[in-house]
C-alpha positions in Angstrom: 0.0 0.0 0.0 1.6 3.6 -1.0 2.7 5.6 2.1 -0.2 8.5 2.4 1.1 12.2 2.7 -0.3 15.0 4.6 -1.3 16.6 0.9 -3.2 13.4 0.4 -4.9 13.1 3.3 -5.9 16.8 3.2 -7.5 16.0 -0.6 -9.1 12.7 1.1 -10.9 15.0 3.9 -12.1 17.4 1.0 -13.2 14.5 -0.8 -15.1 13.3 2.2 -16.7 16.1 3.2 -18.1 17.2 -0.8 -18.9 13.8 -2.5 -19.6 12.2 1.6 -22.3 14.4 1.4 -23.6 14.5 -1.9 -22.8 18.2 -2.4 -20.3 16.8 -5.5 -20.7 13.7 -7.5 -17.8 11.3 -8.0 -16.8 12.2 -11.5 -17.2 16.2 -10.8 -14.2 15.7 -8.0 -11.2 17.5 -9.7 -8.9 19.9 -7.1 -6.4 22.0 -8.6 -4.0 24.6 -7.6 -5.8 28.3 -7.6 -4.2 31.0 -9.7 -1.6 32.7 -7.9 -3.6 35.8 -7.1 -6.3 33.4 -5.2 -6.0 32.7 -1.7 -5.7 28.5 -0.9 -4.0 25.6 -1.1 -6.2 23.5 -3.5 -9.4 24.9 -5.3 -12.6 23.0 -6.6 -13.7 23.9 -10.4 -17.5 24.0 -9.5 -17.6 24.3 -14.0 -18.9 20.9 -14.0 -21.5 21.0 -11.5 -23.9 23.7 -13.4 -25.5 21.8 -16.1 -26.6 19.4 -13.2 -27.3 22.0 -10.5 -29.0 24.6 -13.1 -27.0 27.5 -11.4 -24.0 29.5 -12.3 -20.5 27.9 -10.8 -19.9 31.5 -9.0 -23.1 30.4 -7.2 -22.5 26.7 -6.5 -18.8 27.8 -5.3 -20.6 30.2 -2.5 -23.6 27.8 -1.7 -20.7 25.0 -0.9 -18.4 27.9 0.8 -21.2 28.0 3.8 -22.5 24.3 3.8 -19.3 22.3 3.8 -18.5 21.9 7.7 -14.5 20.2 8.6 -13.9 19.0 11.9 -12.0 21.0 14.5 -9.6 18.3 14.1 -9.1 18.4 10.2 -6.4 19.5 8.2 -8.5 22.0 6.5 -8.4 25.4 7.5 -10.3 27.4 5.9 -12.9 27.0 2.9 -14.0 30.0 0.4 -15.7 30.8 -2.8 -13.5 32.7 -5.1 -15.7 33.0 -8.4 -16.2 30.0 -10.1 -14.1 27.6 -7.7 -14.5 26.7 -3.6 -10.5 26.9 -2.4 -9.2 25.0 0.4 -6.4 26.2 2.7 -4.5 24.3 4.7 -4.9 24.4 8.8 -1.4 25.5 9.4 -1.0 23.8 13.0 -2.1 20.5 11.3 0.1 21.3 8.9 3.3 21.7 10.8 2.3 18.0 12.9 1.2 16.5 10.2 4.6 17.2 8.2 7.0 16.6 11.5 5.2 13.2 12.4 6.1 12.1 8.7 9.6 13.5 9.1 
């Protein structure tokens, strides 16, 4: 089994928490890293979810900002809607364990 990262458990937690909970179907999961002038770590596209949701991706990416709920234990810090994509930031103190544990 492939040794898992604090980067991949961070994804798996999104992951969880969106497709978990039916806000994002299986196939629509796609993070990628926000344009440099965008605050976050790892951003969701919401592009794929309009057809299905009938709503603009600005709109889905705001709706999901305010009903995705993490843990006060997860490795995700903070969540917002920056136009068409929901970003994800890292929680910096999980961060820094997460990383020396591995080390």
């Amino acid at each position: 089994m492939p040794r898992e990262y604090t980067v991949d458990r961070f994804i798996r937690q999104i992951h969880d928490a969106l497709v978990g909970a039916g806000a994002v179907t299986e196939g629509e999961f796609s993070l990628l890293p926000p344009p440099p002038n965008v605050p976050g770590d790892l951003g969701l596209p919401c592009f794929a979810m309009a057809k299905r949701l009938r709503q603009a991706p600005p709109a889905i990416a705001a709706d999901l900002a305010v009903r995705v709920d993490f843990s006060a234990c997860s490795r995700v810090g903070a969540v917002g809607a920056q136009g068409p994509y929901l970003n994800f930031s890292l929680e910096p103190r999980a961060l820094a364990h997460s990383v020396l544990a591995e080390v």
